[in-house]
LUMLO-28610 format. One record per atom (N, C-alpha, C): x, y, z. Coordinates in steps of 0.001 Angstrom, whole numbers, plus 500000, padded with zeros to 6 digits. Each point is the difference from the previous one (the first is absolute). Layout:
<mardos>
XYZ...
</mardos>
This chain:
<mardos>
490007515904480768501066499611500929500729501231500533500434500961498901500631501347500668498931500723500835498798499862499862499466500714501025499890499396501283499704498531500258499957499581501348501234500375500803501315499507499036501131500535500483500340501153500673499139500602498968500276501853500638498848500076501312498964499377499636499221500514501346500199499028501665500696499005499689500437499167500967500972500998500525501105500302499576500908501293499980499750501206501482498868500131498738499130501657500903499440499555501573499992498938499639499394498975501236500894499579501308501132499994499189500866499243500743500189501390501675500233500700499156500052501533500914499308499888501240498662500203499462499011499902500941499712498609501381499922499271499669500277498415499919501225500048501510500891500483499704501006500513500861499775500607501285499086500971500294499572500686500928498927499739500476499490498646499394498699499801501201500094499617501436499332500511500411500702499371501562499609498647500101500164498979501071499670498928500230498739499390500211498981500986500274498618499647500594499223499715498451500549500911499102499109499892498278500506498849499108500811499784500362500302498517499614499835499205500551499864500093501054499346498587500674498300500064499712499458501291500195498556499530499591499433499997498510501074500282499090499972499559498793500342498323499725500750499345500590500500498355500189498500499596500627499188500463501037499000499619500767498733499890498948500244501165499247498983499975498767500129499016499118501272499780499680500059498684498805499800498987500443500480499536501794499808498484499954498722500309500217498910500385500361498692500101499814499078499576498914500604500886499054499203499941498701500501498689499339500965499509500237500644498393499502499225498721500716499492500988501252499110498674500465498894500326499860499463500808499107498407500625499329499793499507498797501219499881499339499888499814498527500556498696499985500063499411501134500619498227499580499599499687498965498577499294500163499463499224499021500425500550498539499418501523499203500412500063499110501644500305499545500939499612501009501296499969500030499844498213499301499664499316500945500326498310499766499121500007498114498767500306499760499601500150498673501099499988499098500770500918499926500821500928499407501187498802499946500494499996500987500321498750499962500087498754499431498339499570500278500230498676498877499691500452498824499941500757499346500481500450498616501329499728499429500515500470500973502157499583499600499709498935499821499769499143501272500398498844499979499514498862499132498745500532499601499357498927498600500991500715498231500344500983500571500921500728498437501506498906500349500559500409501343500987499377500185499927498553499850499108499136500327499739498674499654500556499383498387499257500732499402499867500126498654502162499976499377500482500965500481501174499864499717501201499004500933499780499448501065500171498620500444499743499106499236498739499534499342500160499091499473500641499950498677500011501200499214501380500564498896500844499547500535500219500051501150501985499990500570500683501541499807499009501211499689500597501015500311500210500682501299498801499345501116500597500322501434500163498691500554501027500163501146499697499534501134499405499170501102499851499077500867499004499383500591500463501163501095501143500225500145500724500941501218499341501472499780499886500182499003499654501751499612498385499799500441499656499037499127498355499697500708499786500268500958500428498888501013500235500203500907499555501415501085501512500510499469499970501485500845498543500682499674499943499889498823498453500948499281499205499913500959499451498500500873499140500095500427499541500943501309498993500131500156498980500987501264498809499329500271500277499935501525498694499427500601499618500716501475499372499743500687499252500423501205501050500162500928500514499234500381501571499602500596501139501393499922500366499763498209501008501301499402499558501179500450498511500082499733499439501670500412500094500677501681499683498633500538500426500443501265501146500324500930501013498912499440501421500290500213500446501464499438499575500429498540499823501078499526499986501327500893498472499968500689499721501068500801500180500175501510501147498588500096500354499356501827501410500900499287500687499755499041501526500903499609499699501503499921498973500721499474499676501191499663499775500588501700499380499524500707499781500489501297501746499761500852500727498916499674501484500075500804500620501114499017499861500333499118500731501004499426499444501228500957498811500559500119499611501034500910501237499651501555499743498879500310500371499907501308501508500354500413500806500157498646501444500029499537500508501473500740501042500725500397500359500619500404499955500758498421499545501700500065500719500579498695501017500198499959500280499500498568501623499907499722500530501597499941499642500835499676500068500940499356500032501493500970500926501027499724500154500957501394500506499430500758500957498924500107500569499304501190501320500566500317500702500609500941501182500400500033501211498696500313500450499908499054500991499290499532501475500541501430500317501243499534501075500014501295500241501253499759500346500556501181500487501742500365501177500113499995500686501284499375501532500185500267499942500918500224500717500951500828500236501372500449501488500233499286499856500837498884500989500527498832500761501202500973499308500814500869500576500639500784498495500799500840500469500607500971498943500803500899498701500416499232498768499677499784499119500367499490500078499798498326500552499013499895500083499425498869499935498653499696498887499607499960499744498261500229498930499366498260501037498720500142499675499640498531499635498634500925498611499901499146498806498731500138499926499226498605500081498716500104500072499388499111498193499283499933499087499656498994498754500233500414499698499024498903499211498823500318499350499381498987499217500832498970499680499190498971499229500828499142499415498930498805499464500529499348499195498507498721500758500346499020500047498993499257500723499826498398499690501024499097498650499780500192499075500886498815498990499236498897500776500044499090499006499381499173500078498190499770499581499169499854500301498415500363499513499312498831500376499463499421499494498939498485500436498438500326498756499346500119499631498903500131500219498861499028500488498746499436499076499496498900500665498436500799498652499618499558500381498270500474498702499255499254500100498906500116499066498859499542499144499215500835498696500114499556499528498441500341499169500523501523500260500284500987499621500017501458498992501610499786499150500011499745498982501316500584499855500158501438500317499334501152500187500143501412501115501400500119501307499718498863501272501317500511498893500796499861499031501058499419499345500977499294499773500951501395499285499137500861499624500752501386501245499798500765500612499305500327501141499698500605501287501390499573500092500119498885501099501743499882499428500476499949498334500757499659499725500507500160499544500724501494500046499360500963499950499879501521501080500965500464501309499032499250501477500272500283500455501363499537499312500218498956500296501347499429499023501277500295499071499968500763499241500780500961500696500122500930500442499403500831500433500102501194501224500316500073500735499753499019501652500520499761499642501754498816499052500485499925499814501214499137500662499714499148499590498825498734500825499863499245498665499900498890500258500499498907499306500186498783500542498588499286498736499220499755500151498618499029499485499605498677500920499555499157499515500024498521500194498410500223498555499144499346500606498482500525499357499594498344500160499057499541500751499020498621499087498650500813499069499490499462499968498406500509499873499165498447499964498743500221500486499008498756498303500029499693500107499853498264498511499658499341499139499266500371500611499267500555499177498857500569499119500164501103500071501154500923499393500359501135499208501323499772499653500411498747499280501170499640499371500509500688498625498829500154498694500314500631500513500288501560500695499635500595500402499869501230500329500922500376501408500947499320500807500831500352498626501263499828499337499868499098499341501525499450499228499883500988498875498718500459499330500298501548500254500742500890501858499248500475500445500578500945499935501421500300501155500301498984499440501392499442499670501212500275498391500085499446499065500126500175499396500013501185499966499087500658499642499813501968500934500594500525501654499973499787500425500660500678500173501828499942499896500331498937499850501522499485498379500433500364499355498962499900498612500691500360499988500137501808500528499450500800500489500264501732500709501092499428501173499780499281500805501705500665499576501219499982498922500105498203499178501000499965498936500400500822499987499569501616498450499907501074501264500861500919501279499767499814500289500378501307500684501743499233499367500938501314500415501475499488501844500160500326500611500355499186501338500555499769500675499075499934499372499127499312500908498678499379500217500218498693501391500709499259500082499872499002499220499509498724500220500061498838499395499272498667500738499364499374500297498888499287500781499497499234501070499418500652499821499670500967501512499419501128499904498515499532498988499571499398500181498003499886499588500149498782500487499507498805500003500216498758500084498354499719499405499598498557500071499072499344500179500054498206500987499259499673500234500210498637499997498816499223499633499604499420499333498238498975501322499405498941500454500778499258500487499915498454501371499708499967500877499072499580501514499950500180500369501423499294499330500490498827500321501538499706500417500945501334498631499923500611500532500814501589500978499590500472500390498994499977500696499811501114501246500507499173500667499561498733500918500703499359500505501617500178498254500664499456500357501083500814500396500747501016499629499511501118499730499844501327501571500022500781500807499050499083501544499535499990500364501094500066499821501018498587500900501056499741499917501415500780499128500119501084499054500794500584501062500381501217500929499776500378501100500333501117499771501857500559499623500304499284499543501761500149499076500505501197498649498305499917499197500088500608500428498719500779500283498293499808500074499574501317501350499778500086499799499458501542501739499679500693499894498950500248498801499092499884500821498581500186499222498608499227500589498920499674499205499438499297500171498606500938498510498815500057500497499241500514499265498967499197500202499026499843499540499047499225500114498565501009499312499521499631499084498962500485499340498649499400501075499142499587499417498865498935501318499062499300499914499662498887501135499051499581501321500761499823500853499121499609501565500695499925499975500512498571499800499347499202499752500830498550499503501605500260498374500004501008499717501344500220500508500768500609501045499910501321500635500861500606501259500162498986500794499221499369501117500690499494499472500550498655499045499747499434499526501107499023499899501544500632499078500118501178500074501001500508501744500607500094500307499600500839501513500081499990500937500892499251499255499307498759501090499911498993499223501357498848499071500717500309499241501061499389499938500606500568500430500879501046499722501205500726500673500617500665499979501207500105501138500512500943499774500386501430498760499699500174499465499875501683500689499087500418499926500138501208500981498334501120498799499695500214500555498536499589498483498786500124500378499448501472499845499448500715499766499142501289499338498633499773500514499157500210499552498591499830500731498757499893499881498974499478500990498970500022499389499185498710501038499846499537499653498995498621499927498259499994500581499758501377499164498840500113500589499353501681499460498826500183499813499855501224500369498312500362501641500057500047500398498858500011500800499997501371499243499444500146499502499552501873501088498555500354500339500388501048500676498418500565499999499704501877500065499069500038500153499442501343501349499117499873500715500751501269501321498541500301499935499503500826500118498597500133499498499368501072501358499608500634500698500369501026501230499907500509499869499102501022501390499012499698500548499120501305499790499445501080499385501929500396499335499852501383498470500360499849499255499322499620498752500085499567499348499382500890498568499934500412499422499325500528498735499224498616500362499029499143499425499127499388498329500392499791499451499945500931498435500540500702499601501033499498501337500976500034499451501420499654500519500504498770500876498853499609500493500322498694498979499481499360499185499297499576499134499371499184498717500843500146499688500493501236498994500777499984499700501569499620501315500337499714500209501682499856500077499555498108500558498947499584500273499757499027499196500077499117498689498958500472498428499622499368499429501255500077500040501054501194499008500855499522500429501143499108501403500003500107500886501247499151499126499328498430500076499059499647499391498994498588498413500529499961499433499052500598498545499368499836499063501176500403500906500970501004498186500370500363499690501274499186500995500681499311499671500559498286500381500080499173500506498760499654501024499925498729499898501013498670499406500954500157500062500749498474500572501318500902499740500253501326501227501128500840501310500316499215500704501294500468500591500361499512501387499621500811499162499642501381500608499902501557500173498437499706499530498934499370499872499395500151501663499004499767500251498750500800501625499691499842500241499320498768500942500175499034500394499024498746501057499393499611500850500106501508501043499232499792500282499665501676500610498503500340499942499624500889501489499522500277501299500404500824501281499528499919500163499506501636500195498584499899500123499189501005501546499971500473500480500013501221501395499382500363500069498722499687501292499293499637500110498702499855499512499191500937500470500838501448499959498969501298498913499288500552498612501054499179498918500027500851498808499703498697500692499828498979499151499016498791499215498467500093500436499687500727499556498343499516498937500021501587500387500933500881498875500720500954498794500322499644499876501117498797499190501054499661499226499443498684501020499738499279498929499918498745499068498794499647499933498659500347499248499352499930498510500596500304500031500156501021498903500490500870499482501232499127500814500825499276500069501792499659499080499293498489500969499330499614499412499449498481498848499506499997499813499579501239498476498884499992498692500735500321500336500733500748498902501597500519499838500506498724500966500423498496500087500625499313498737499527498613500775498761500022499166498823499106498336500319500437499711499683501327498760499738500176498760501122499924501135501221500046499385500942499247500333500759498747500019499090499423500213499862498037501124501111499812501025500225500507501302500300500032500447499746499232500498500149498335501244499666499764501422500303500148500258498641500641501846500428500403500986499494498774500598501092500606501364500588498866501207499457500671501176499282500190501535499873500327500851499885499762501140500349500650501556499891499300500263498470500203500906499826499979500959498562499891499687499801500849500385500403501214500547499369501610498109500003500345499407500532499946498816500229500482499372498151499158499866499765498703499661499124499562500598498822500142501010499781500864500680498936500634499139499991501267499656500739500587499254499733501181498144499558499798499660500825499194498626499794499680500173500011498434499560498772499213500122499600498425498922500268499345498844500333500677498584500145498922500196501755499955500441500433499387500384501491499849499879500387499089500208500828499184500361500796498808501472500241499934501167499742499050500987501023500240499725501540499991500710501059500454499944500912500100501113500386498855499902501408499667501059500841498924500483501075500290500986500600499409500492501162500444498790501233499552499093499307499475499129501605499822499198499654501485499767498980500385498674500127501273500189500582500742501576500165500602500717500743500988499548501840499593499340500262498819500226501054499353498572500390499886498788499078500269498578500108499621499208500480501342499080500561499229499068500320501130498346498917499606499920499226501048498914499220499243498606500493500195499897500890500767498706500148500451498870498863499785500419498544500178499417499468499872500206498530501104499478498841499986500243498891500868501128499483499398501038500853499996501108498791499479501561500642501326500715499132500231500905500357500681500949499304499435501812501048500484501211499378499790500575499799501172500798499104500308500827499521500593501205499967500094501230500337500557501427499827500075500849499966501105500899498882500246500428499853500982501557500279500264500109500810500716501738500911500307500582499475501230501046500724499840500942499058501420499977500887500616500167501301500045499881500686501752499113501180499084500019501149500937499685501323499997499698500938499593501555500434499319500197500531499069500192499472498666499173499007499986500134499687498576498474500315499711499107499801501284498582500085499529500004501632500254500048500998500637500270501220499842500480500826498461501304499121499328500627500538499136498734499862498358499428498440500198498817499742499478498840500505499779499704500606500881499074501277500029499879501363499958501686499902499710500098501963499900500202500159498273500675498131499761499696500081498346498818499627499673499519499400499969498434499622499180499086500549500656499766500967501447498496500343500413499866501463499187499111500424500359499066501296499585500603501089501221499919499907501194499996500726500542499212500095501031498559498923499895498630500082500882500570499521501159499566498864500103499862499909501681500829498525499938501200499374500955500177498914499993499995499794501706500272498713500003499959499723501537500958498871500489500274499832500992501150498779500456498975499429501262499855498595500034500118499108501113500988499581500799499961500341500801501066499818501261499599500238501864500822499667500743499877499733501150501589500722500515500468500131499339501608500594499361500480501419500228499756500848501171499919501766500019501371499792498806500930500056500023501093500376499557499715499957498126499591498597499681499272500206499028499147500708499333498844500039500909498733501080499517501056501244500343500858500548500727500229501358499236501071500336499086500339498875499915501074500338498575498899499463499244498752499416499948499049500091498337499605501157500027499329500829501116499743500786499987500613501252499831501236500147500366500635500833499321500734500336498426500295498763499804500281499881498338499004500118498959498469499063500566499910499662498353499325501903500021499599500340498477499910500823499614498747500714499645499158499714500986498711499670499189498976501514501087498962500064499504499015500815500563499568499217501515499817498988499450499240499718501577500744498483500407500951499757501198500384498301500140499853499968501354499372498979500042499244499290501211500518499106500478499529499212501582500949498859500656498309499010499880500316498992500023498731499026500240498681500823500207499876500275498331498471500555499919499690500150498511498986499546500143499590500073497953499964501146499258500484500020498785500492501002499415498614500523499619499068499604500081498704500962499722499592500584500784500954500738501260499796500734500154500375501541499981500712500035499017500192500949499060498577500661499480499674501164500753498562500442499706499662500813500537499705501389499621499475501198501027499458499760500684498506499355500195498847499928500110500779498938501516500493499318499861501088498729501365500564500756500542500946501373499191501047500791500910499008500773500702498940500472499890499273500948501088499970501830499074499830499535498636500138501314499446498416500163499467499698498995500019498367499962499771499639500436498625501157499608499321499813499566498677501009500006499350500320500005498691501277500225499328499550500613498375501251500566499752499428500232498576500969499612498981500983498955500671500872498903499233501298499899500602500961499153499851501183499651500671501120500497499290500796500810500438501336500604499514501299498997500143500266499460498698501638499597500411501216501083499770499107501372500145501193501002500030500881500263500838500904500941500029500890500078501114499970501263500271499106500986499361500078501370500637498320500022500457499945501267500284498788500367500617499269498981500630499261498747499398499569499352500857500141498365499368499919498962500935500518498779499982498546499169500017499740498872500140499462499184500493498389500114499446499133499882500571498517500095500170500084501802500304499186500718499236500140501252499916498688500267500101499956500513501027498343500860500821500143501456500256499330500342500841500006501752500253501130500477499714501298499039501702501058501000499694501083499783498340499327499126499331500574500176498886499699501038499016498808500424499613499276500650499509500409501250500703500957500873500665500400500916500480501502500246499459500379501635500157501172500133499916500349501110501090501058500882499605500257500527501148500550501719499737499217500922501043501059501000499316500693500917501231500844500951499753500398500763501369499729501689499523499446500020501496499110501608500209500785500482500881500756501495499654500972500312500826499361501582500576500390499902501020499298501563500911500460500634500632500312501237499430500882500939500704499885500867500374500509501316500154499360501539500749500893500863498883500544499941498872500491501069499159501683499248500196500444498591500087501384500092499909500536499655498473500905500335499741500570500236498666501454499396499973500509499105498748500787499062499750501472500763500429499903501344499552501391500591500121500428500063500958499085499549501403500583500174501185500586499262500865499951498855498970500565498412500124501318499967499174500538500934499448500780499942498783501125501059500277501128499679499411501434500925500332500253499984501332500909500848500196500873500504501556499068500322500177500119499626501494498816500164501152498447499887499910500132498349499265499187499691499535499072499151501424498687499692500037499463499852501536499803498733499620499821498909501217499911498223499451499000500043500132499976498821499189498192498991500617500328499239501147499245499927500927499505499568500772499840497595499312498860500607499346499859498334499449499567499081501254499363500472500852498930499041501081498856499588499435500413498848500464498159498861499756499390500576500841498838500179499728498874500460500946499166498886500107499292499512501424498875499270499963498492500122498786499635498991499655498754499694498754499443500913500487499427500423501608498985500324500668499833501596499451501235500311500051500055501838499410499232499669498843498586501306500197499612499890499014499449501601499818498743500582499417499531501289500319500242500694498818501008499893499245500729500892498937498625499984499200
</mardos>
């Protein structure tokens, strides 16, 4: 582990200064060889998935984790349709951020730049494997990635196909996409701050706040993903039920996906019959408060923990408020941070939801799954930040960047800014366009 660390490191350097053309025909090489090595990619494959079987029917995984495990003809291609929009991506990297003129021939550029070294770990999905690894080529970012036991055969394919492309292309670094197996590593891996700068994790809430809670790297991520829709007053019924069902049904084990549903009073005995009955018929279980189960009785009560759960699963809650800010105030206590959304027809509304609630991503009449690099146009993601610094939301290239300032001068010296008859700065923005330095 200390050595990948260290040579990811040595890497990171290099990695930095490639120009744009060697990373792109290093990305050109991998989605290639991913569509060379399909078949014994899908092999590899159903290996997990007959191991993973095996612990489903234990009840130690998942139908949802399953799920993700799987790879087919379909995955691989979407695969190498994302690996080619990552080429197509503007480089993040060398980008001039903004010019200041400190004084006459003294101009400070503020200049994108990569993280450096990047540590991965998530569960279950062998699809992320090429997907940051894409992201972390193209952002010159050195990647140490962690996948769950369960996807062995999968992740080591990947791998493998993808390190065997980078090694074809000349002055493409060594050791820039790294893979590590063992919760030992990853322990280690924690304590390693010397060598990386950032950690991101990718999987249950137990696993991100473990991370969390062991390391002194800044992790990036969100510990869970309690999603809501408010369906306000001024709703249009139609589109409340339909943004509703697919925020639910169309991937209920999403992270994006909605798990709590807070209706206005006014527009209840409107919405939910219809909301409940769409829900039911696709094996929905509904969850409600009081007022909600006065309107529709074949329900579940709901509890003060549901307001608090993330189900990743077909189950939904329900609750019905009297104006606004009560469903706003509702979601800045019990959500996560991900993505919520308001139904309305209402400007005045949608921007006081939109300005209050608190969250990474809130939307007006549109399903919360779409919370997703790969939807925002980043042409992939390498997980969703409910942070509030560096980067927010669905985190792609320009997340995977930071920033530094390169200052250029002709021999001026601080003292001449300093005491009696001391000379000013200037302090002009200069147009992006100045460039040349």
């Amino acid at each position: 582990m200390y050595d990948i660390a260290q040579n990811a490191k040595n890497e990171s350097y290099l990695l930095a200064s490639l120009p744009e053309e060697i990373k792109n025909h290093a990305l050109l090489a991998v989605a290639e060889n991913i569509k060379a090595k399909k078949d014994r990619i899908l092999e590899k494959n159903k290996k997990d998935l007959a191991e993973a079987q095996k612990l489903v029917e234990k009840g130690d995984l998942t139908s949802a984790l399953y799920n993700r495990l799987k790879l087919d003809e379909d995955k691989i291609n979407v695969i190498i349709k994302g690996i080619h929009d990552v080429i197509n991506l503007e480089d993040p990297v060398n980008k001039t951020l903004a010019v200041t003129e400190l004084d006459q021939d003294l101009d400070l550029y503020k200049v994108s730049c990569p993280i450096g070294v990047i540590g991965v770990i998530f569960e279950s999905r062998p699809d992320v494997v090429p997907q940051i690894a894409a992201l972390a080529v193209k952002s010159a970012n050195a990647v140490i990635l962690k996948g769950g036991k369960e996807a062995d055969y999968s992740n080591e394919i990947f791998i493998n196909v993808i390190n065997e492309a980078l090694r074809s292309v000349e002055g493409f670094p060594k050791n820039a996409v790294n893979l590590i197996k063992t919760r030992e590593d990853v322990k280690e891996m924690l304590k390693m701050d010397e060598y990386i700068d950032l950690i991101i994790p990718r999987g249950s809430n137990d696993l991100v706040k473990y991370i969390q809670e062991n390391t002194k790297i800044p992790v990036l991520g969100h510990t869970e993903g309690i999603c809501h829709i408010y369906i306000d007053e001024f709703a249009l019924p139609e589109t409340a039920v339909r943004v509703c069902a697919d925020s639910k049904i169309q991937y209920p084990a999403a992270c994006n996906a909605v798990e709590t549903i807070l209706v206005h009073s006014h527009i209840a005995d409107k919405v939910l019959p219809e909301l409940t009955d769409k829900f039911k018929r696709e094996n929905v279980l509904v969850k409600g408060d009081e007022k909600t189960r006065e309107i529709v009785f074949d329900i579940e009560k709901a509890t003060e923990e549901d307001w608090a759960t993330e189900y990743t699963d077909k189950i939904i809650s329900i609750k019905m408020v009297d104006d606004i800010n009560e469903a706003i105030d509702h979601i800045n206590h019990y959500g996560s941070g991900h993505t919520d959304c308001i139904i309305t027809e209402n400007i005045q509304n949608r921007d006081l939801f939109m300005n209050l609630v608190d969250s990474s991503g809130v939307y007006c009449n549109a399903s919360t799954r779409f919370a997703d690099g790969f939807r925002y146009g980043f042409g992939a993601e390498v997980g969703i930040s409910t942070n509030k610094t560096h980067a927010r939301g669905p985190v792609g290239l320009d997340g995977l960047t930071i920033y530094k300032y390169r200052l250029y001068g002709k021999g001026q010296i601080v003292a001449e800014y300093s005491g009696a008859g001391a000379k000013e700065f200037t302090h002009k923005k200069l147009s992006l366009s100045i460039r040349g330095k």
